[in-house]
PDB file of N, CA, C, O and CB in Angstrom:
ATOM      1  N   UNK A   1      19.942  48.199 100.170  1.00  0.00           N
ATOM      2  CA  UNK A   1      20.424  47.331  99.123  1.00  0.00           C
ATOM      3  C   UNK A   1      21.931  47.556  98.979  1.00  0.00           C
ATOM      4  O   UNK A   1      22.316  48.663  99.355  1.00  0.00           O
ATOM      5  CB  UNK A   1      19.673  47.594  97.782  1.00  0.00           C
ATOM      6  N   UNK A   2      22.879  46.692  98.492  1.00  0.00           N
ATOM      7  CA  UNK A   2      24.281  46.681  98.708  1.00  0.00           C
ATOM      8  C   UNK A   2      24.253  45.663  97.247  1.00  0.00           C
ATOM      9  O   UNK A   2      23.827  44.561  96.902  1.00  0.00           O
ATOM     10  CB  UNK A   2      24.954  46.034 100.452  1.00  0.00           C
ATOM     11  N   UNK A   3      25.145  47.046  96.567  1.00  0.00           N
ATOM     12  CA  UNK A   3      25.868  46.559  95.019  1.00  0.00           C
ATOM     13  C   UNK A   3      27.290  46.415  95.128  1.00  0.00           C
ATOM     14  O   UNK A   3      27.823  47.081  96.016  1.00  0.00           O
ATOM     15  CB  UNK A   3      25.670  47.689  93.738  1.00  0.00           C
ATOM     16  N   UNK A   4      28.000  45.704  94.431  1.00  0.00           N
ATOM     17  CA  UNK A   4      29.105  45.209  94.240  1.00  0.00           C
ATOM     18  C   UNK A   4      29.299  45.055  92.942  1.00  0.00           C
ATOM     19  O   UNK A   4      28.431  44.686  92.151  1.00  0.00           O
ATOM     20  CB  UNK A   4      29.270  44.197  94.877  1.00  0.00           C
ATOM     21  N   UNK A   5      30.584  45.364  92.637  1.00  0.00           N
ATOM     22  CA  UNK A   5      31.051  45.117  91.301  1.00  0.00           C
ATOM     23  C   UNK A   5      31.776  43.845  91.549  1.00  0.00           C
ATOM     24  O   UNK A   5      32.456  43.549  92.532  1.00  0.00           O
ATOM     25  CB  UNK A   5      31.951  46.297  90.649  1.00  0.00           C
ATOM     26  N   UNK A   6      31.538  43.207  90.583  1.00  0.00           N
ATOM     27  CA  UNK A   6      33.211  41.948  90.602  1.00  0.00           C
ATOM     28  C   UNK A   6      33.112  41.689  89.388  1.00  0.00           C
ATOM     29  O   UNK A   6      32.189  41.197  88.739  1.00  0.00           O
ATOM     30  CB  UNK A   6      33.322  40.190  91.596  1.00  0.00           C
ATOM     31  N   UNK A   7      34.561  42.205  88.980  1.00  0.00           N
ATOM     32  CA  UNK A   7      35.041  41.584  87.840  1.00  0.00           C
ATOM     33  C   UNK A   7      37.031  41.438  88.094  1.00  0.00           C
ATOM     34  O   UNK A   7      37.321  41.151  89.256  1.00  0.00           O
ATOM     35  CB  UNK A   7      34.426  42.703  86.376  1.00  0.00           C
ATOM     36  N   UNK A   8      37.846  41.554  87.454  1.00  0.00           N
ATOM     37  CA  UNK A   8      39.340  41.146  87.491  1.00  0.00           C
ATOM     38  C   UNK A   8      39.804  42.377  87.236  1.00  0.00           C
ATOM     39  O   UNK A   8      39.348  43.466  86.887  1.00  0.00           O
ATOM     40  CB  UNK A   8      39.905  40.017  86.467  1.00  0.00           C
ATOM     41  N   UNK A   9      41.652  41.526  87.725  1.00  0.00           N
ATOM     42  CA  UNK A   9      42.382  43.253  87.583  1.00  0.00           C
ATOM     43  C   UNK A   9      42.848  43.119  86.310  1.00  0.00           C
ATOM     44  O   UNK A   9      44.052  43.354  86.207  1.00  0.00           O
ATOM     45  CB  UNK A   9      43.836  43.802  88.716  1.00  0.00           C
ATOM     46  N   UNK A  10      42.282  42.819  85.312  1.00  0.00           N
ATOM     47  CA  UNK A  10      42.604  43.027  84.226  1.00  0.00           C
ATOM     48  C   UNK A  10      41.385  43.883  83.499  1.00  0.00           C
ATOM     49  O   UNK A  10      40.160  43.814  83.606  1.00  0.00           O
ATOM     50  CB  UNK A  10      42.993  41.774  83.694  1.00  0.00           C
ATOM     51  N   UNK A  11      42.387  44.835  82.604  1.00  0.00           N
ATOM     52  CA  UNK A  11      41.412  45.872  81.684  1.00  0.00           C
ATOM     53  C   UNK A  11      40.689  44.681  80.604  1.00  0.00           C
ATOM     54  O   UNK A  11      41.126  43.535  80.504  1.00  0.00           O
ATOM     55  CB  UNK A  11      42.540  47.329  80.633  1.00  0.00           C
ATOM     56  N   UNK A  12      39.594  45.171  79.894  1.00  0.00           N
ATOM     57  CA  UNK A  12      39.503  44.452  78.875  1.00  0.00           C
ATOM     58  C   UNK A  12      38.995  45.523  78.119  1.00  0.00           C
ATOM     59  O   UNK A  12      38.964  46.710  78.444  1.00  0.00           O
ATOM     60  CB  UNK A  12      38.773  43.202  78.976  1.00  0.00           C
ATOM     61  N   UNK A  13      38.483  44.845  76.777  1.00  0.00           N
ATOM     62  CA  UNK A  13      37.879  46.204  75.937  1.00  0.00           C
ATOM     63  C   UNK A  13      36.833  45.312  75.044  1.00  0.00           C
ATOM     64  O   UNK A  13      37.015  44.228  74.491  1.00  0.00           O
ATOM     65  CB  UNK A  13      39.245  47.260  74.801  1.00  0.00           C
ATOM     66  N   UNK A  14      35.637  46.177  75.102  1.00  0.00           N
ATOM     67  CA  UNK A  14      34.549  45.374  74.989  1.00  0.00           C
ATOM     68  C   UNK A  14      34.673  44.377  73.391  1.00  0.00           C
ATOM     69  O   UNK A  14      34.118  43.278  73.364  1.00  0.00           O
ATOM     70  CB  UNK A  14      33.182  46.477  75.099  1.00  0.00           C
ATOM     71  N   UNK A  15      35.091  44.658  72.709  1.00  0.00           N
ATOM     72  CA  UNK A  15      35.734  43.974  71.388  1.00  0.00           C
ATOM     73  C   UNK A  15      36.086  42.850  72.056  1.00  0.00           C
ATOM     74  O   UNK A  15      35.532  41.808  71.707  1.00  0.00           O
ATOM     75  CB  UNK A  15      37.040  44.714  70.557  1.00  0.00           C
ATOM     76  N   UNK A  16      36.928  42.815  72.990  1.00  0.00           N
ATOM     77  CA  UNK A  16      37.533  41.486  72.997  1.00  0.00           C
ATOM     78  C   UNK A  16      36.797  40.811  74.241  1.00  0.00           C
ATOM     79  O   UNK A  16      37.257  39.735  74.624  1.00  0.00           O
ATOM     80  CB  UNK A  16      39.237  41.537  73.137  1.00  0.00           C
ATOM     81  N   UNK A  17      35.991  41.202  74.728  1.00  0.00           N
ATOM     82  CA  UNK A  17      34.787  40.477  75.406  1.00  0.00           C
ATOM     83  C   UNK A  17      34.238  39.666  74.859  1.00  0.00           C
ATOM     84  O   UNK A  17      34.258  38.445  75.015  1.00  0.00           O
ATOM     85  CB  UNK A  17      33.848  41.105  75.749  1.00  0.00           C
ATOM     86  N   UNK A  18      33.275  40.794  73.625  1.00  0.00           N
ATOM     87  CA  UNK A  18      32.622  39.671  72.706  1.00  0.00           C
ATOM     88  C   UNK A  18      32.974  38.575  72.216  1.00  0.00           C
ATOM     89  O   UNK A  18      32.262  37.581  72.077  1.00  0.00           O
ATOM     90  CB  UNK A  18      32.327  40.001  71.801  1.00  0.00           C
ATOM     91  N   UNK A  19      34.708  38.767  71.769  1.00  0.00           N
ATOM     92  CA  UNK A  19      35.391  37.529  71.261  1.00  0.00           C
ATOM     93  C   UNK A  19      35.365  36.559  72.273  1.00  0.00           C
ATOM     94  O   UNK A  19      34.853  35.497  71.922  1.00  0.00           O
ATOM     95  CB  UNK A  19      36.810  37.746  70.828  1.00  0.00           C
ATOM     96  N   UNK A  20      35.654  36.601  73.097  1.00  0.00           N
ATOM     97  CA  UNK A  20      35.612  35.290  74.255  1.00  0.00           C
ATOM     98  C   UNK A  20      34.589  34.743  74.384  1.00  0.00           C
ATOM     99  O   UNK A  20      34.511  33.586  74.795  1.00  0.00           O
ATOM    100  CB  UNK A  20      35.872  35.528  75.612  1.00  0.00           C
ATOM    101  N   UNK A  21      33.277  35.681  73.960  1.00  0.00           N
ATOM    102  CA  UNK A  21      32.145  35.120  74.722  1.00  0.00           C
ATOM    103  C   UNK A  21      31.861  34.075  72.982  1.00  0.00           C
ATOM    104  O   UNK A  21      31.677  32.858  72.973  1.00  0.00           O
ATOM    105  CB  UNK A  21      30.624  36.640  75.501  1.00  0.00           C
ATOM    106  N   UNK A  22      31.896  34.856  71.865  1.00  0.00           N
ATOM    107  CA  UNK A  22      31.637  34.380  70.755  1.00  0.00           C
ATOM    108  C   UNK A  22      32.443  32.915  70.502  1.00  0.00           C
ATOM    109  O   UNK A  22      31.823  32.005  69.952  1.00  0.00           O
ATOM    110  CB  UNK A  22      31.933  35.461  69.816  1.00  0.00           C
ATOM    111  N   UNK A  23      33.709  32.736  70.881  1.00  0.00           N
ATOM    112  CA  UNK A  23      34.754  31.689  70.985  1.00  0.00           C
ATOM    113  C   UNK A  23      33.587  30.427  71.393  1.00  0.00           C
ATOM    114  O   UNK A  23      32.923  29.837  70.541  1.00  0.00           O
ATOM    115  CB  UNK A  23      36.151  32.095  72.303  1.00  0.00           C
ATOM    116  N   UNK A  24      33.525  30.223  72.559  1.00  0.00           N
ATOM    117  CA  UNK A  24      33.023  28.778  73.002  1.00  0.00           C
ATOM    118  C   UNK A  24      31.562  28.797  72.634  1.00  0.00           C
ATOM    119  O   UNK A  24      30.759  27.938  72.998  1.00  0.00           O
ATOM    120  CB  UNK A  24      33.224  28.432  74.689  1.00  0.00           C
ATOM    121  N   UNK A  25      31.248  29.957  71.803  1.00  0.00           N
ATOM    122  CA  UNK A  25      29.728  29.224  71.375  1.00  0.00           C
ATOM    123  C   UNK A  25      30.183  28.870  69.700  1.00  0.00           C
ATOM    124  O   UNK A  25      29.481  28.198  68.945  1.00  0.00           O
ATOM    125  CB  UNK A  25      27.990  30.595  71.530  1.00  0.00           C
ATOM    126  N   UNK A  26      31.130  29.309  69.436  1.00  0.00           N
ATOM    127  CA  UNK A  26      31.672  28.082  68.120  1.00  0.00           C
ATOM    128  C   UNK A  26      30.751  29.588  67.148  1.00  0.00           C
ATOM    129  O   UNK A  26      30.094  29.432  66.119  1.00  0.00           O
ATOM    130  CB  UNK A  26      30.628  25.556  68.080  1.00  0.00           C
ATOM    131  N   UNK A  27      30.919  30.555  67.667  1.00  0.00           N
ATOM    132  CA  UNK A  27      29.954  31.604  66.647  1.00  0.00           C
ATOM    133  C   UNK A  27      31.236  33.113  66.146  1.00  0.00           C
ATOM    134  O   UNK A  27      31.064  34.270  65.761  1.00  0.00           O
ATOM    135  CB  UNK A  27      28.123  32.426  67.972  1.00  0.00           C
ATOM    136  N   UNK A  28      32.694  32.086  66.489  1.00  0.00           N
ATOM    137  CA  UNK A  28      33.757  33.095  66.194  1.00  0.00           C
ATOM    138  C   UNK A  28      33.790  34.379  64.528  1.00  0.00           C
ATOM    139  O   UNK A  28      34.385  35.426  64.275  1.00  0.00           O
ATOM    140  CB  UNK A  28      35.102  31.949  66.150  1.00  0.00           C
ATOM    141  N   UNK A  29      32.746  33.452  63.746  1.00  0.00           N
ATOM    142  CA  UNK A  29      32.789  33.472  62.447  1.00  0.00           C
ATOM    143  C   UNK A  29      32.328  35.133  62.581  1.00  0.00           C
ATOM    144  O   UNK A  29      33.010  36.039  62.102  1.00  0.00           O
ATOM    145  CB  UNK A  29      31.804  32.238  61.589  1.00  0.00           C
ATOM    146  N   UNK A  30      30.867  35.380  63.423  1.00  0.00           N
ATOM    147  CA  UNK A  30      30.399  37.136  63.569  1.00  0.00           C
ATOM    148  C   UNK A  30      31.485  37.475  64.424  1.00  0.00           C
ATOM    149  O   UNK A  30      32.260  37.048  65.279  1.00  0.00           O
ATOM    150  CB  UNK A  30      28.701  37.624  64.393  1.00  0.00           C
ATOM    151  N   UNK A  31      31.075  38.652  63.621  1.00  0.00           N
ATOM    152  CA  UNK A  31      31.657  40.238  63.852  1.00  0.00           C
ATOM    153  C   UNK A  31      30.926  41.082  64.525  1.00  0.00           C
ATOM    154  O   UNK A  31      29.728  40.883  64.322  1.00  0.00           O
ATOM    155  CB  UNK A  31      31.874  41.010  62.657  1.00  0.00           C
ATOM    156  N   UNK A  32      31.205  42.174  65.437  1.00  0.00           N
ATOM    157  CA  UNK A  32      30.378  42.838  66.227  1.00  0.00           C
ATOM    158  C   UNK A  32      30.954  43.955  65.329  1.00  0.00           C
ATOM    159  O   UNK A  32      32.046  44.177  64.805  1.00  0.00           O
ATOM    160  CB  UNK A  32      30.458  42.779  67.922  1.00  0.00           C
ATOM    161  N   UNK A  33      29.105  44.884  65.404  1.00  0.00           N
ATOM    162  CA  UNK A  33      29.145  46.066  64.385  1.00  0.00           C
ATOM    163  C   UNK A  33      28.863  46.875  65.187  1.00  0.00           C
ATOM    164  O   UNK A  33      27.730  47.042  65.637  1.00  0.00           O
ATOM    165  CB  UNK A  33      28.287  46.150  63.161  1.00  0.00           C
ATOM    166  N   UNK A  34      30.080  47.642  65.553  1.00  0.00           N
ATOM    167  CA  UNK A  34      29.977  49.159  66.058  1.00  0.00           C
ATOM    168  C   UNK A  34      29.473  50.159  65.781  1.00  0.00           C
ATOM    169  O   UNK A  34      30.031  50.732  64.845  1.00  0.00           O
ATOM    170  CB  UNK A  34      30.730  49.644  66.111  1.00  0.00           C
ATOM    171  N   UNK A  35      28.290  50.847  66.357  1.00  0.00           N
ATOM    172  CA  UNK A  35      27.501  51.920  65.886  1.00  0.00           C
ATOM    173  C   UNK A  35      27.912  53.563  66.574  1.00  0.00           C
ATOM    174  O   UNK A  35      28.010  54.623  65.956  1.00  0.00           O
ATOM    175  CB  UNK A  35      25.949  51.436  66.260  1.00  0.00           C
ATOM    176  N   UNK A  36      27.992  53.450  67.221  1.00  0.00           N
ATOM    177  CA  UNK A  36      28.724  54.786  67.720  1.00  0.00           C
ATOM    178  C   UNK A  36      30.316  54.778  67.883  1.00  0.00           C
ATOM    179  O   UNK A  36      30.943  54.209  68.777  1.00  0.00           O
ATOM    180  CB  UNK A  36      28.150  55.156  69.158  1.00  0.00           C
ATOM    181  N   UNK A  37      30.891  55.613  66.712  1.00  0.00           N
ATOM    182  CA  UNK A  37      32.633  55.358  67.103  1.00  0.00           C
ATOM    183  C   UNK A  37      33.247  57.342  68.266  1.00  0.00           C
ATOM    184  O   UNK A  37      34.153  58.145  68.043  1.00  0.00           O
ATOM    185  CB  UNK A  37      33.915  55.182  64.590  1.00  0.00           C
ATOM    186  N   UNK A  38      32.393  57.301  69.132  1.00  0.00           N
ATOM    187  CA  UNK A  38      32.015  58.528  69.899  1.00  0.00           C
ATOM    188  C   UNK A  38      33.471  59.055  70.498  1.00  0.00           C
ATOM    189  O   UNK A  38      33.781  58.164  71.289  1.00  0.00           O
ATOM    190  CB  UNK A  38      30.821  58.157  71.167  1.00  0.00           C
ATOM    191  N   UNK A  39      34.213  59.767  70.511  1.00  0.00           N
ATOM    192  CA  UNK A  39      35.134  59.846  70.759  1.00  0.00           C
ATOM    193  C   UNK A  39      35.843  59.536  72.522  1.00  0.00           C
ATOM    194  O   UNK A  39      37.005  59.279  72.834  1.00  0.00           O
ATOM    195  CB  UNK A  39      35.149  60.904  70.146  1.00  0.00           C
ATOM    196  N   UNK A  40      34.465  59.707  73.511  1.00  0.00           N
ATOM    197  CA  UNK A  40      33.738  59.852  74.917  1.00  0.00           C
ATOM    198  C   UNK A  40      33.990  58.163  75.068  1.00  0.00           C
ATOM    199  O   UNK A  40      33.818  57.683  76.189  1.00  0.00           O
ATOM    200  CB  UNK A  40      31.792  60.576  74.940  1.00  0.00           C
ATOM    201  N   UNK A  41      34.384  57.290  73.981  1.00  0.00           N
ATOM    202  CA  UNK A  41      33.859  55.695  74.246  1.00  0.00           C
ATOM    203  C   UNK A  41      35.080  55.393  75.284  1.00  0.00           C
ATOM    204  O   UNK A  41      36.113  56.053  75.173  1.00  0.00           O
ATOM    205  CB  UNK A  41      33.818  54.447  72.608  1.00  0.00           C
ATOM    206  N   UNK A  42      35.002  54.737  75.946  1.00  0.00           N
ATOM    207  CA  UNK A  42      36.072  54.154  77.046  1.00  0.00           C
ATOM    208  C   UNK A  42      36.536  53.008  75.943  1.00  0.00           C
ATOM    209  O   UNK A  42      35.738  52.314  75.313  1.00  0.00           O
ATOM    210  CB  UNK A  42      35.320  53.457  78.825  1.00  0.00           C
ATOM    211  N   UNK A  43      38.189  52.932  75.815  1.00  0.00           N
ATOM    212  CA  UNK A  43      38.463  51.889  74.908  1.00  0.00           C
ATOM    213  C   UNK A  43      38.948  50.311  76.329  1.00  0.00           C
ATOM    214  O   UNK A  43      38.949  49.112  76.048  1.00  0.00           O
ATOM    215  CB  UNK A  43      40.054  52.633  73.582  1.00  0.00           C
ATOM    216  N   UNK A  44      39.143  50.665  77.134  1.00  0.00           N
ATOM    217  CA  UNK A  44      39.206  49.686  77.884  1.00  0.00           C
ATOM    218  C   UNK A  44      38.488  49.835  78.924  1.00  0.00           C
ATOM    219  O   UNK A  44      38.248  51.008  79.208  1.00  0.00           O
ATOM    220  CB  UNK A  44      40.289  49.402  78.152  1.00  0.00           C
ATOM    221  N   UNK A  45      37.947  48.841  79.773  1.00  0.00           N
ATOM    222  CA  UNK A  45      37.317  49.357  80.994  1.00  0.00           C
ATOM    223  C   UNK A  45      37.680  48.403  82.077  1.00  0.00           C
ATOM    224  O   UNK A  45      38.375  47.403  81.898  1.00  0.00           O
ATOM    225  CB  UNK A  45      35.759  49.510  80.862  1.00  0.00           C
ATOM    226  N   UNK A  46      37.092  48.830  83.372  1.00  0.00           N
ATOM    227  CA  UNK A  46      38.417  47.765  84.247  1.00  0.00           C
ATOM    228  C   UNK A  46      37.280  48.171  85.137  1.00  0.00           C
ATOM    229  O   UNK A  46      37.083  49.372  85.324  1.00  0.00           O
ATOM    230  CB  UNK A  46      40.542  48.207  84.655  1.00  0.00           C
ATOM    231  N   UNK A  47      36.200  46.892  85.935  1.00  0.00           N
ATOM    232  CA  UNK A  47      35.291  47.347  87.281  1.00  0.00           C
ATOM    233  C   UNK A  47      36.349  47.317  88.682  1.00  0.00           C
ATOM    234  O   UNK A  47      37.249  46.527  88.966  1.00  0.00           O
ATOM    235  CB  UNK A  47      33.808  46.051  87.554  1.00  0.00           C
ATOM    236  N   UNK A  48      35.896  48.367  89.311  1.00  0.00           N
ATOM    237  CA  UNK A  48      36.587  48.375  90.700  1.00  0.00           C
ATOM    238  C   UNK A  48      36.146  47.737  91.632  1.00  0.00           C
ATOM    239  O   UNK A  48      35.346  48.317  92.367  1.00  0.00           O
ATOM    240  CB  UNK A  48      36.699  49.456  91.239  1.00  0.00           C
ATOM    241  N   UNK A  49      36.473  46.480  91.893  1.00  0.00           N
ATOM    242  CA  UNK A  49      35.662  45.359  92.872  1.00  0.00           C
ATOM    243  C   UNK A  49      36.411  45.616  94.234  1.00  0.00           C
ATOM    244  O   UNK A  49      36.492  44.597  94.919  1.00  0.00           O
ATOM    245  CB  UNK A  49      35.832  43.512  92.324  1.00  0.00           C
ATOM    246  N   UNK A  50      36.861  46.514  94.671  1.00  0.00           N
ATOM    247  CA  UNK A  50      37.600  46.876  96.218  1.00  0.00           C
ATOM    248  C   UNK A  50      36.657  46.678  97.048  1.00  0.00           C
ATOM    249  O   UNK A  50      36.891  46.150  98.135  1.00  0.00           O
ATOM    250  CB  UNK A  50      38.176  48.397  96.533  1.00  0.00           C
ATOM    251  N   UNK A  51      35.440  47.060  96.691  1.00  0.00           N
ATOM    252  CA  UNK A  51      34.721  47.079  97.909  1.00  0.00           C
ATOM    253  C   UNK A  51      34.269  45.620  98.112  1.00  0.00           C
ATOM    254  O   UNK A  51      34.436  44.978  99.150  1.00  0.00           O
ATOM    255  CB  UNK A  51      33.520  48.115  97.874  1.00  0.00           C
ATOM    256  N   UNK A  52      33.593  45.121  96.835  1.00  0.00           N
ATOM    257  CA  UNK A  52      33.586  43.478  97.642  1.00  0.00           C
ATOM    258  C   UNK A  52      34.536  42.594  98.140  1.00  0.00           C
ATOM    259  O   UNK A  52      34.272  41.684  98.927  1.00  0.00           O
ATOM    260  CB  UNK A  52      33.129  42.574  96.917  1.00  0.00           C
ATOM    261  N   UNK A  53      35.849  42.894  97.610  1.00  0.00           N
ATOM    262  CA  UNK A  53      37.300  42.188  98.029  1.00  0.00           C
ATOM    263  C   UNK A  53      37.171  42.671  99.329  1.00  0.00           C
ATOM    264  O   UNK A  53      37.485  41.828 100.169  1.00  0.00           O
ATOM    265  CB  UNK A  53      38.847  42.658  97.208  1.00  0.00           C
ATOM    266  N   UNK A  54      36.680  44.152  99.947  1.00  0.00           N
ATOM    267  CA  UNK A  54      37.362  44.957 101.131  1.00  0.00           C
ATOM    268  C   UNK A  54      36.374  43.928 102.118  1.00  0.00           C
ATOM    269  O   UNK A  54      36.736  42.963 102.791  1.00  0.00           O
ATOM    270  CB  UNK A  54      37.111  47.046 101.215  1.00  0.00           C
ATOM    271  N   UNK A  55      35.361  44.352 101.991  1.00  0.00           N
ATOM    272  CA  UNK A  55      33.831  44.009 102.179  1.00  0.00           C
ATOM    273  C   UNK A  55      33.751  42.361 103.114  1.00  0.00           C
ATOM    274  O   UNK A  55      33.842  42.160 104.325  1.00  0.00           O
ATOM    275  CB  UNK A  55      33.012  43.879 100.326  1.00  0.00           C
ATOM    276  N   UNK A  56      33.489  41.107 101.635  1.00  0.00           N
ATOM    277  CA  UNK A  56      32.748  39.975 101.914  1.00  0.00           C
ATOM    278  C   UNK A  56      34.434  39.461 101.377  1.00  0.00           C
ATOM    279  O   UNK A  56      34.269  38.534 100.583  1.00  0.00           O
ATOM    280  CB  UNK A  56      30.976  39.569 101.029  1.00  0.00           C
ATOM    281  N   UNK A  57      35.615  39.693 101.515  1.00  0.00           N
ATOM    282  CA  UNK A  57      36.840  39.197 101.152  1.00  0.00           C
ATOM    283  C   UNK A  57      36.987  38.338 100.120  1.00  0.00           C
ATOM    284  O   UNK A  57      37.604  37.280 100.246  1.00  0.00           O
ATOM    285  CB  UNK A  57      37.341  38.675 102.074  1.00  0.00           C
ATOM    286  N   UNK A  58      36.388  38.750  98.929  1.00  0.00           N
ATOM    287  CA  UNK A  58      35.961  38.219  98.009  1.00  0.00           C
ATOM    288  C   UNK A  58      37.174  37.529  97.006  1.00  0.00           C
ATOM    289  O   UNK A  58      37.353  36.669  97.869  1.00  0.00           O
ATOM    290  CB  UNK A  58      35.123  39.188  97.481  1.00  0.00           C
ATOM    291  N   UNK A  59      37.676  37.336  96.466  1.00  0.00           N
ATOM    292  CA  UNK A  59      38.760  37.288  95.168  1.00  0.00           C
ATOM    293  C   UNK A  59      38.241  36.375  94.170  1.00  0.00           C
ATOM    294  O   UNK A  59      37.318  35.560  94.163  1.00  0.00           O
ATOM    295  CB  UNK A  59      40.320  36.733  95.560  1.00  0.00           C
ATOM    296  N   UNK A  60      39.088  36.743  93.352  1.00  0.00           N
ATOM    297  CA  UNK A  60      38.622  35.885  91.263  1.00  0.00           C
ATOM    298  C   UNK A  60      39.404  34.530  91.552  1.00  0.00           C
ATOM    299  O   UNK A  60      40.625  34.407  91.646  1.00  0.00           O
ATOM    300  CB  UNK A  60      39.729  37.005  89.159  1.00  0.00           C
ATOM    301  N   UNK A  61      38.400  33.504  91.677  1.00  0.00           N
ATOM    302  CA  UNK A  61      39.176  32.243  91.758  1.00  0.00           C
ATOM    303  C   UNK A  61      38.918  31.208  90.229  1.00  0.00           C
ATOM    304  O   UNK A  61      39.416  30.111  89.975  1.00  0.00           O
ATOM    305  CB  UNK A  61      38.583  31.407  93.289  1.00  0.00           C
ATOM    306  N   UNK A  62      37.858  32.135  89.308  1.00  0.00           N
ATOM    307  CA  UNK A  62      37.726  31.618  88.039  1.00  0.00           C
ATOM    308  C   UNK A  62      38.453  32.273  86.888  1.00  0.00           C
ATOM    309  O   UNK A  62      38.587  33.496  86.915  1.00  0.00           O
ATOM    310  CB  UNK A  62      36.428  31.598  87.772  1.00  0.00           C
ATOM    311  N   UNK A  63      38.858  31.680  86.040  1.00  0.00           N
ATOM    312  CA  UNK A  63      39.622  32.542  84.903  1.00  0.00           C
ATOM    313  C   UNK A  63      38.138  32.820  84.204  1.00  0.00           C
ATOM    314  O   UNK A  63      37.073  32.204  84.185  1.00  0.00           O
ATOM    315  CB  UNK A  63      41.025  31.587  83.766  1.00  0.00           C
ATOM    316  N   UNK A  64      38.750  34.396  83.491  1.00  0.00           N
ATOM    317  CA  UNK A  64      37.650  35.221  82.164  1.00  0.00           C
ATOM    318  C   UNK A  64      36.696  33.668  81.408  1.00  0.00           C
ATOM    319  O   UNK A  64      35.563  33.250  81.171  1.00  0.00           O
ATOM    320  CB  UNK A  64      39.105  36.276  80.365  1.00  0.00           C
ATOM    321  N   UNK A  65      38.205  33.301  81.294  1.00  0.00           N
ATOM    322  CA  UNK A  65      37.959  32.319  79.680  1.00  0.00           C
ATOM    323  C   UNK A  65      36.969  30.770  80.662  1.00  0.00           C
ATOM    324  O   UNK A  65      36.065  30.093  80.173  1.00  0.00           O
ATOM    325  CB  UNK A  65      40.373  31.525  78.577  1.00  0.00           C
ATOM    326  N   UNK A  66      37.505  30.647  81.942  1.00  0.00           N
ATOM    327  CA  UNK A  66      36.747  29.526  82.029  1.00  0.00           C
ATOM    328  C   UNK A  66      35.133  29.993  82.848  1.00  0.00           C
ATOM    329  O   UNK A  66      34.349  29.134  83.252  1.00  0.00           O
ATOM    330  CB  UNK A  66      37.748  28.356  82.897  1.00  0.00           C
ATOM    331  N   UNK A  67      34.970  30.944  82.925  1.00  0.00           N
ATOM    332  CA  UNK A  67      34.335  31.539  83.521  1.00  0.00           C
ATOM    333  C   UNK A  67      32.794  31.565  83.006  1.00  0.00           C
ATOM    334  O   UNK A  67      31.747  31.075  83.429  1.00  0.00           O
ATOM    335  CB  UNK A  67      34.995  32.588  83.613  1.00  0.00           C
ATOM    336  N   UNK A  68      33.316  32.733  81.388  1.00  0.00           N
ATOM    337  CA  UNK A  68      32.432  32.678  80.201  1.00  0.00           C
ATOM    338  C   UNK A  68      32.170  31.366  80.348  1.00  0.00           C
ATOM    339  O   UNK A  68      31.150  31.012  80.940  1.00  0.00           O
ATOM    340  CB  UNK A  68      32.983  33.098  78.781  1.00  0.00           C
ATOM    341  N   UNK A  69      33.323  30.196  79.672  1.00  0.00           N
ATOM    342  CA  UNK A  69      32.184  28.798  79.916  1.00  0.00           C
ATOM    343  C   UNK A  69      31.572  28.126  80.523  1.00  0.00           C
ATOM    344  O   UNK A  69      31.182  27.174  79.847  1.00  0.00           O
ATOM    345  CB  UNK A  69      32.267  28.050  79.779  1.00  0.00           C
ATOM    346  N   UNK A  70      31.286  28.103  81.394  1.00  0.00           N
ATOM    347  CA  UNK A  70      30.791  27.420  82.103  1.00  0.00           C
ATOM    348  C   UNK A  70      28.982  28.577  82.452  1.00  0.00           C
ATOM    349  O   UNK A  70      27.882  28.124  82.770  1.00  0.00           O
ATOM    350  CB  UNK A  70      32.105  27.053  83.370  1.00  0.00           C
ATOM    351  N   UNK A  71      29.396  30.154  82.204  1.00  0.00           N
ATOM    352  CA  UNK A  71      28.045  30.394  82.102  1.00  0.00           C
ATOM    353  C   UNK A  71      27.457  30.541  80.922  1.00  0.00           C
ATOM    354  O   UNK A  71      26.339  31.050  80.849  1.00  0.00           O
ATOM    355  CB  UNK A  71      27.751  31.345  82.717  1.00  0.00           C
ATOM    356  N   UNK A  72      28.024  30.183  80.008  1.00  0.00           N
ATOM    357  CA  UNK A  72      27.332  29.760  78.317  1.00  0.00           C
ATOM    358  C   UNK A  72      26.904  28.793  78.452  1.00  0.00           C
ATOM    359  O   UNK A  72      25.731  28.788  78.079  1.00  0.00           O
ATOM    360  CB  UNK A  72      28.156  29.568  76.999  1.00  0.00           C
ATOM    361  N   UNK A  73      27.372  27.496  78.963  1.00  0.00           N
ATOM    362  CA  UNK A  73      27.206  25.892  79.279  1.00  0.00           C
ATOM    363  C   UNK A  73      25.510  25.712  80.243  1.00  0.00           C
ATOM    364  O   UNK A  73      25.124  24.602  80.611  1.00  0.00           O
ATOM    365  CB  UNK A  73      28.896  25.296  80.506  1.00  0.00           C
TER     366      UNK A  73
END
């Protein structure tokens, strides 16, 4: 079996994930309630997609923002 990460070279931080994803469902109004404020929490996180770029020559030809929509849609 052969895993791959793909995501962008941009960090994000899961806060502002949710916001994007919350944005185009028109549900901007919630708030995400953080339950563990753990000190261990990664405040940004960034997947290392080298190997599928290295790999199947992969690259991000969708933006975050149009991305989310079209798999909310």
């Amino acid at each position: 079996m052969l895993i791959y990460n793909v995501g962008s070279k941009y960090n994000l931080s899961v806060i502002k994930l949710v916001k994007l994803i919350l944005k185009p469902m028109n549900k901007s109004n919630l708030k995400p309630k953080i339950l563990n404020f753990s000190k261990r929490e990664i405040q940004f996180q960034k997947l290392n997609y080298n190997k599928i770029r290295k790999e199947l020559k992969w690259k991000q030809t969708v933006s975050m923002i149009v991305g989310l929509k079209l798999t909310i849609e």
